[in-house]
Each structure stands twice: as C-alpha cells, then as structure tokens.
C-alpha positions in Angstrom: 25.3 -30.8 -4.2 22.8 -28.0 -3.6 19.4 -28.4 -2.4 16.4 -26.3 -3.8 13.5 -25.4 -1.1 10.4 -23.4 -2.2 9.3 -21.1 -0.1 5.4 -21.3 1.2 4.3 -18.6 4.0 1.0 -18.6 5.3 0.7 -16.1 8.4 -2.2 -14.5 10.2 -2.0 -11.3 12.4 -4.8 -9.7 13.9 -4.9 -5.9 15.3 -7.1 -3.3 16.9 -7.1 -0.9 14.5 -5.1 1.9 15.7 -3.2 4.0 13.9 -0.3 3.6 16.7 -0.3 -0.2 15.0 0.4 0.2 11.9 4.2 0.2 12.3 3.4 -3.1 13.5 1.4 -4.6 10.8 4.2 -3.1 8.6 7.1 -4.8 10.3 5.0 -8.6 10.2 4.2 -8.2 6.7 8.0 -6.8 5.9 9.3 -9.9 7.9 7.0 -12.5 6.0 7.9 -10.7 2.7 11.6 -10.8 3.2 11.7 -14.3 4.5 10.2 -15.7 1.3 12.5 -14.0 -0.8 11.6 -10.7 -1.6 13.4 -7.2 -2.5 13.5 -4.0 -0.6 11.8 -2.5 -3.5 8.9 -4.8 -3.4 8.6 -4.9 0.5 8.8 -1.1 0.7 6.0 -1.1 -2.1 3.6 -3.9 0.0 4.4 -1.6 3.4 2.7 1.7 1.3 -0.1 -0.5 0.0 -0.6 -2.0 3.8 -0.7 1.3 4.8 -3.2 3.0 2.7 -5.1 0.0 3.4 -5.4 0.0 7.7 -5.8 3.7 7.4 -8.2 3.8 4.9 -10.1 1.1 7.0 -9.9 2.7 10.2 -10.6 6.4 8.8 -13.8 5.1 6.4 -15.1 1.4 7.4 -15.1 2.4 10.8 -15.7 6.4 10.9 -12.1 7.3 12.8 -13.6 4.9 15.7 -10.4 3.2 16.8 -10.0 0.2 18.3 -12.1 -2.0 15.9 -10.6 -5.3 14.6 -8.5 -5.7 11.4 -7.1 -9.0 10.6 -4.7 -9.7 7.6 -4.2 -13.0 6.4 -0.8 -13.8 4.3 0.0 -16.2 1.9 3.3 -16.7 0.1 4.3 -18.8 -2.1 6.7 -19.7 -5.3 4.7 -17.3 -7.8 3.1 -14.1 -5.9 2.1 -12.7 -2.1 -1.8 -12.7 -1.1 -3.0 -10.5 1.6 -6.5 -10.5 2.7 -7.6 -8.3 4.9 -10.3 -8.3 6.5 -12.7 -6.0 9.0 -16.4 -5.4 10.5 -16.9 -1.8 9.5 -18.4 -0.3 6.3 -17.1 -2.5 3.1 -15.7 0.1 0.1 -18.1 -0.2 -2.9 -15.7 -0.1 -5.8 -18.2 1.3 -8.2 -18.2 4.4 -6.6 -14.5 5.5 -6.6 -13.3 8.0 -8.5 -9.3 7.7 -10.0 -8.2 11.4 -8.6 -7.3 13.6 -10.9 -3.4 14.2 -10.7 -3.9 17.6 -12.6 -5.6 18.9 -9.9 -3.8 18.5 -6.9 -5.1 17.5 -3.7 -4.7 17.0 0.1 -6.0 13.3 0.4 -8.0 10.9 -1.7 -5.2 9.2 -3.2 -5.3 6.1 -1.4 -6.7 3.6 -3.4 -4.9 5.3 -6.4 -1.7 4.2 -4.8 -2.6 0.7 -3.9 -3.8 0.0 -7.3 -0.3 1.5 -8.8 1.9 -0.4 -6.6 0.0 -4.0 -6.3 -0.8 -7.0 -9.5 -4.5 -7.7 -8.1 -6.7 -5.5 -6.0 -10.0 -6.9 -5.5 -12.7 -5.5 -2.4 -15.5 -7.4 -1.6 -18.3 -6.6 0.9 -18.7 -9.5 3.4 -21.7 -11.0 6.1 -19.8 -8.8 8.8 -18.0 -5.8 6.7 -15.8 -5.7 4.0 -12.2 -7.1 2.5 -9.6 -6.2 0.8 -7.7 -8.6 -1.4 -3.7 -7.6 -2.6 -1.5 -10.0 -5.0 2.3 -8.8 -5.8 3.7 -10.8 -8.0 7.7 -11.6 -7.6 9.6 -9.9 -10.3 11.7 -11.8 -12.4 15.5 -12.1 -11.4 14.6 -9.9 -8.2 12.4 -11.9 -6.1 13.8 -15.2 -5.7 10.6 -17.5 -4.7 13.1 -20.2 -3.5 16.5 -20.5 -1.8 19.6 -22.6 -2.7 21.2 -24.3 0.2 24.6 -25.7 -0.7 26.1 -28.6 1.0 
C-alpha cells in the first residue's frame, strides 16, 4: 500500500540586505525548493532569479546602502512556488524598463531580463513602505514532483 502526501511549504526569511547574504537567501530558498520536490534545473534557475532580485534591491531600492531589510516570503505548494519579496527602499516602476538589447552588448542591465526568462509570473508592485517583487515557477511536468510516494 503506498501513501500519497502533497507537499505545502510556506516559509519566511528575513535579511539585512548585504550582499555577503545572499549565499544565504540562496541556500533557504534551495532547501525549501528541494524539499517540496523540485529539480536541480529548476532550483538552480529560482537561485539566479533570487539573485538578480537581492542585488538589484540592494544596488537600486536602496542606493548601494547596505544593511536595509529584505524579507522573502515562500509558498509552495502542489502546482507552482511563490516568492514575495518584499523591502522599504525605492519600489521599481515597471513602465519604465527597457528589455536590453542583446545585439549590443553590455556590462550590466540585464537583470530583470533574466528574471523574466527564467520565472512563469513576475509581477512588482510599489507598496505603503517600498516596493515588492512577486516570482511564480511553475513545476514542470514529469520533473518536479509536487508530491512524494511513501510505500509501506
């Protein structure tokens, strides 16, 4: 007889943003991702986008000032990952990015190219103290396994 359990996953980690701590933010979110079932492919993917996103906070919400909270707020369930995070600096304002142009190489700015690449849902949204950003990976079929077989 086996025994099917569905994995759900809701985790909070808060951080001064430092760029020393990212490794750290990396390693929760890795943990969380691989407990609920998913793939080196897809973790590695969620650690770039994670990434881009602390150091894109800490560099442009709050002008290279370290120290500055960042929390991130995980849920996992059957279907898909959501990561919120969240901060008290500048929020982005979508409607003024600009997709870089890959023709014309350059030394940064691709950021927010990558994230959108590698994650299902990217939404930002300015809020009462700052700004947050909001990721959803879905699980790829036959890859991510959203629940785990126990056998007696």
């Amino acid at each position: 007889m086996s025994l099917i359990i569905k994995m759900i996953i809701n985790a909070r980690l808060k951080i001064e943003g430092r760029k020393e701590l990212v490794k750290k933010v990396r390693d929760w979110l890795a943990k969380n991702a691989l407990k609920a079932g998913y793939n080196s492919e897809s973790i590695n993917d969620l650690n770039l986008a994670v990434t881009e996103a602390t150091t894109n906070i800490i560099r442009h919400a709050y002008g290279n000032v370290e120290g500055k909270p960042i929390r991130f707020d995980l849920s996992i369930n059957e279907e898909s990952l959501l990561l919120k995070i969240e901060h008290n600096g500048k929020a982005f304002n979508p409607r003024q990015y600009k997709k870089p142009d890959l023709s014309r190489p350059q030394a940064e700015g691709y950021g927010i190219f990558l994230i959108k690449s590698i994650m299902d849902k990217v939404e930002f949204e300015e809020t009462e103290n700052g700004g947050k950003i909001i990721f959803e990976k879905y699980r790829l079929p036959d890859t991510d396994s959203g629940s785990k077989k126990i056998d007696d």
